[in-house]
C-alpha positions as CSV (number, residue, x, y, z in Angstrom):
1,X,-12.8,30.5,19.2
2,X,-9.5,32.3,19.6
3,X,-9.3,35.3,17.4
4,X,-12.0,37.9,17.8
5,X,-10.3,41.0,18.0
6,X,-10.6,43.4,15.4
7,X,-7.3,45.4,13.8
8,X,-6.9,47.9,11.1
9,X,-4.7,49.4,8.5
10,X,-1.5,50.7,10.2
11,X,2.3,51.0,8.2
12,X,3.5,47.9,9.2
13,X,6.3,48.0,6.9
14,X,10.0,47.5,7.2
15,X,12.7,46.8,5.1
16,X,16.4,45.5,6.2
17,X,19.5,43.8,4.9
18,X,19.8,40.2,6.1
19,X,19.9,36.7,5.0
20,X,16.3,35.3,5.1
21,X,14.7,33.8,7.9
22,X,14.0,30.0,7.7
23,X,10.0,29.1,7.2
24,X,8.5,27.8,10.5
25,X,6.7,25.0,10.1
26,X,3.5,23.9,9.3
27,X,0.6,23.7,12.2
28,X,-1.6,21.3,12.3
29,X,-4.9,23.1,11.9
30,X,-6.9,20.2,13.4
31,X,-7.8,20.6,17.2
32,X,-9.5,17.6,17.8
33,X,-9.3,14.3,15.5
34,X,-10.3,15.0,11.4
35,X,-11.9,11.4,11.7
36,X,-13.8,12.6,14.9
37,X,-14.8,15.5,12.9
38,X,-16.2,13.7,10.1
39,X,-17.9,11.2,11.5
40,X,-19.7,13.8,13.8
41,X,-20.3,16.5,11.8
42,X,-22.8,16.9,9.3
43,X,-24.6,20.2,9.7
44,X,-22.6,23.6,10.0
45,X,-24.3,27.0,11.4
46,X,-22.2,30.3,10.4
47,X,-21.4,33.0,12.2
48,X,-21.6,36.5,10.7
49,X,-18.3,36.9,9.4
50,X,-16.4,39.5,11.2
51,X,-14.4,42.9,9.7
52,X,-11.8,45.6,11.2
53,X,-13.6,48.3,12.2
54,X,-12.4,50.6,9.8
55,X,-13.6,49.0,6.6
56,X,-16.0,50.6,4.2
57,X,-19.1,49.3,3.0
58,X,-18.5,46.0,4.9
59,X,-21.2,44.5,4.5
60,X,-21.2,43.5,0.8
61,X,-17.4,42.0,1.7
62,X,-19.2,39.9,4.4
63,X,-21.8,38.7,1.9
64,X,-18.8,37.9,-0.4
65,X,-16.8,35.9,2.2
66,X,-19.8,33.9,3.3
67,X,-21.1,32.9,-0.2
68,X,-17.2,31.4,-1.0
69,X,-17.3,29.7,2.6
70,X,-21.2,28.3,2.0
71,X,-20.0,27.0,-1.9
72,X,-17.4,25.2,-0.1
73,X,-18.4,23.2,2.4
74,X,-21.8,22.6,0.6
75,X,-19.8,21.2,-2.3
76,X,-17.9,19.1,0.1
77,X,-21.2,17.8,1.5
78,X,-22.4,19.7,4.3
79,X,-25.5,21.3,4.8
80,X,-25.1,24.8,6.2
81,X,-27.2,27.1,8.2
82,X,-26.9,31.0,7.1
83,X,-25.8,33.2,9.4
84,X,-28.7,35.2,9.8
85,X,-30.3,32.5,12.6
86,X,-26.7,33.0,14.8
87,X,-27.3,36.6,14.3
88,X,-30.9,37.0,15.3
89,X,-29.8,35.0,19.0
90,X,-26.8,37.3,19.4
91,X,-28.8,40.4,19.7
92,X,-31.2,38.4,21.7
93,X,-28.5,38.0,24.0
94,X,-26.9,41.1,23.6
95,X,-30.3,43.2,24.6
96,X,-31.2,40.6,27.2
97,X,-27.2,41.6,29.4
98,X,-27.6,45.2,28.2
99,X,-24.6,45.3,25.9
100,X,-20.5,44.0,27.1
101,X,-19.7,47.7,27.5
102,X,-19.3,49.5,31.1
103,X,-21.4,52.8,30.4
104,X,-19.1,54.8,32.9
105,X,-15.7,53.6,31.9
106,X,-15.9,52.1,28.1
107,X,-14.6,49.3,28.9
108,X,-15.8,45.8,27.4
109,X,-17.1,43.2,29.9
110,X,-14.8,40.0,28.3
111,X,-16.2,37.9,30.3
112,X,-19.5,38.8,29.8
113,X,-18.9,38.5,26.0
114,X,-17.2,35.2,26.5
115,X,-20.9,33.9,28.4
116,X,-22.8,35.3,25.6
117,X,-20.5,33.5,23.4
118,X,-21.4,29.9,24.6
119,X,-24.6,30.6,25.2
120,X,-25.3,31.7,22.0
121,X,-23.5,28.4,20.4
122,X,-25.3,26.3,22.4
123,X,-28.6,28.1,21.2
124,X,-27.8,28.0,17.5
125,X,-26.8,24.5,17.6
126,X,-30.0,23.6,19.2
127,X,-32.2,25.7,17.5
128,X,-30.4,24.8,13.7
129,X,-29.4,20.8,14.7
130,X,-26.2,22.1,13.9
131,X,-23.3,20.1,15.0
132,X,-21.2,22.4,14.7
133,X,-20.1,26.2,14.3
134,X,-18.5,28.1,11.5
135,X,-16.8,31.3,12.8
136,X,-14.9,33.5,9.9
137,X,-13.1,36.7,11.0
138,X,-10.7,39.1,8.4
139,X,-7.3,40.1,10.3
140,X,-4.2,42.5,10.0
141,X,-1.3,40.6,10.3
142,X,2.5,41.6,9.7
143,X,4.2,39.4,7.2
144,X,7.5,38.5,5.6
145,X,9.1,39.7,2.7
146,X,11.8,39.3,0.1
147,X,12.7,40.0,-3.2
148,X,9.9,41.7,-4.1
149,X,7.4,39.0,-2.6
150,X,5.7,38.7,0.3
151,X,5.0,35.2,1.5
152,X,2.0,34.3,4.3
153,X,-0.7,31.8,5.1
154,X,-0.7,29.6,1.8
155,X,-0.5,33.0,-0.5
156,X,1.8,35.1,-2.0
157,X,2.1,38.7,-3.8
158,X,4.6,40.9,-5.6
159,X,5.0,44.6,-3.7
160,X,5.6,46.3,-7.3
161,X,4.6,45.2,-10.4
162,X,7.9,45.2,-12.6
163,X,9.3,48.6,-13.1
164,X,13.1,49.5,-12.1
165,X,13.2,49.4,-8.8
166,X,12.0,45.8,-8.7
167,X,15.4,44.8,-9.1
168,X,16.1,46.7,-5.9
169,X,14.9,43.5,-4.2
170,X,17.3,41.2,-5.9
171,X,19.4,40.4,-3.5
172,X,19.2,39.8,0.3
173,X,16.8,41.9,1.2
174,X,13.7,41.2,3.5
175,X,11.1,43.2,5.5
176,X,7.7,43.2,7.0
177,X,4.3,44.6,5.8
178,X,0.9,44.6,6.7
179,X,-1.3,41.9,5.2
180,X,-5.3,40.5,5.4
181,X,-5.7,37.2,6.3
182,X,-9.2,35.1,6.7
183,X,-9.0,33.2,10.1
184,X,-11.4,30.4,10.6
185,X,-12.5,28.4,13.4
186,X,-15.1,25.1,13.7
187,X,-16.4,25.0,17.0
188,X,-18.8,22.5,19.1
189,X,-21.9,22.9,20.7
190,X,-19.6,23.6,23.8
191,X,-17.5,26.3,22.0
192,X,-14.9,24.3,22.0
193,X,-12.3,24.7,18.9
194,X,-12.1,21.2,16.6
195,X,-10.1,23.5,13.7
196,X,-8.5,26.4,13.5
197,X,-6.8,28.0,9.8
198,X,-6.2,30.9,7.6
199,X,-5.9,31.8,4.2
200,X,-4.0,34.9,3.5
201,X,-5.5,37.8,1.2
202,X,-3.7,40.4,0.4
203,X,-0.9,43.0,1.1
204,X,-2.0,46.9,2.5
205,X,0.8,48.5,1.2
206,X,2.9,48.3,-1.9
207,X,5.9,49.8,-2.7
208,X,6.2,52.5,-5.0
209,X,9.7,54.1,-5.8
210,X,11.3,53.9,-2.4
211,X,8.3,54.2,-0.4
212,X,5.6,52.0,0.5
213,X,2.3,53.5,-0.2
214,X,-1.3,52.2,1.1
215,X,-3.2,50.1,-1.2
216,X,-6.7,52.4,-1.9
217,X,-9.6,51.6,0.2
218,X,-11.2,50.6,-3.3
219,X,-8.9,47.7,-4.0
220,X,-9.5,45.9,-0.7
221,X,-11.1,42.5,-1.3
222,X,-11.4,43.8,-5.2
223,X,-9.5,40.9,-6.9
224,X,-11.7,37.8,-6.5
225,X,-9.4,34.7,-7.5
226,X,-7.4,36.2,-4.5
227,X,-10.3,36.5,-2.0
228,X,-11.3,32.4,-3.6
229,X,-7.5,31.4,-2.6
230,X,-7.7,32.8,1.0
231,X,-11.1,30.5,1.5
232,X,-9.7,27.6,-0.6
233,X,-6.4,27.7,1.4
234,X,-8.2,28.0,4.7
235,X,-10.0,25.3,4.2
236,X,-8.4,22.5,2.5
237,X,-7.1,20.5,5.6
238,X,-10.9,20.2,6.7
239,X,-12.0,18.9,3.6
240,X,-9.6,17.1,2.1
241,X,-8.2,19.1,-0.7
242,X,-5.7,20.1,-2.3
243,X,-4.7,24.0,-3.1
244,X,-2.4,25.0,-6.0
245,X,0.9,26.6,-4.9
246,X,1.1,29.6,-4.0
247,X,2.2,32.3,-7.0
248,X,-0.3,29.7,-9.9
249,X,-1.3,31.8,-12.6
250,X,-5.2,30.4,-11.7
251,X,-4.9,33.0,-8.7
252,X,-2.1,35.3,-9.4
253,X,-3.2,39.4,-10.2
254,X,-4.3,39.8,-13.9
């Protein structure tokens, strides 16, 4: 599984006059064959899901992120092993190496952690008769916008909400700002990536006047039909269904 780093809220914003950028085009999320997953596949053991550092009270967002994951894929017929048994063998594993982190210089040990890593999948999938494992990590990312919209990983969201200086973005204006996305990734029993995808969540900054401002700590992860899109968006391809576009009024802001 690719994306394990951790990254917090920093400005991330930019505005500039320009015609808009074309869209790049859509990656296939699917790593190995869908038919080879679904034919193989039948029992899914989560990981813990994973936060920046820098978030408050995380673990009541974790909670929240796993319970929308488990009501998905059980719906879609898999049976799915908390994450609470891939827990309990990671810090089996972490006491038994003595931590990934060099006690003179700080440093992590990455290939340490990468060890841990499969040894840890390959214990949970044995231990669970898993086939497979469910890894969910929450991400800054820097995204696109324009005309008051910004526009990433199946989601969308205004940067003011009406007020004059919306009409400041009509016209051809576009920038960047920080975002939260939900990354996930379906391993095998050798860590090996079948699907990888992401669901975006929501924009860190708004604008306000002329000037972006951060969104409060308070609101993070606060509006649930947005936190429901990230998972739904992330994954659809994996089980077959469809997402309403981006902007529908059944996940838009109240």
């Amino acid at each position: 599984m690719r994306f394990r780093s951790s990254l917090w809220l920093y400005p991330l914003v930019a505005l500039t006059l320009a015609s808009c950028a074309p869209r790049a085009p859509a990656v296939n999320p699917f790593k190995v064959p869908q038919a080879d997953i679904k034919a193989k596949v039948k029992v899914i053991a989560l990981a813990p899901v994973n936060l920046p550092g820098d978030i408050d009270d995380a673990e009541p967002v974790k909670a929240k992120f796993e319970s929308l994951i488990t009501a998905k894929l059980t719906a879609a017929g898999y049976k799915v092993v908390p994450s609470s048994e891939y827990a309990a063998v990671w810090k089996q594993i972490t006491e038994s190496l003595g931590g990934f982190f060099d006690p003179l210089t700080g440093k992590r040990d990455d290939k340490k952690v990468k060890t841990a890593r499969e040894h840890a999948v390959r214990e949970v999938t044995a231990k669970t008769k898993a086939d497979a494992v469910f890894d969910a990590v929450i991400n800054v990312v820097k995204v696109n916008f324009g005309n008051n919209r910004a526009a990433w990983h199946g989601t969308t969201e205004p940067l003011m909400t009406g007020g004059a200086w919306s009409s400041f973005f009509n016209g051809p204006y576009q920038g960047t700002v920080g975002a939260l996305s939900l990354f996930v990734a379906l391993s095998d029993a050798n860590d090996v990536d079948m699907y990888l995808n992401a669901g975006g969540i929501q924009v860190l900054s708004k604008l306000s006047g002329r000037n972006f401002t951060p969104v409060p700590r308070h609101e993070l992860f606060a509006n649930e039909a947005r936190n429901q899109r990230a998972v739904d968006v992330a994954l659809a391809p994996l089980l077959d269904q469809a997402v309403a576009p981006a902007g529908s009024s059944l996940y838009e802001e109240p």
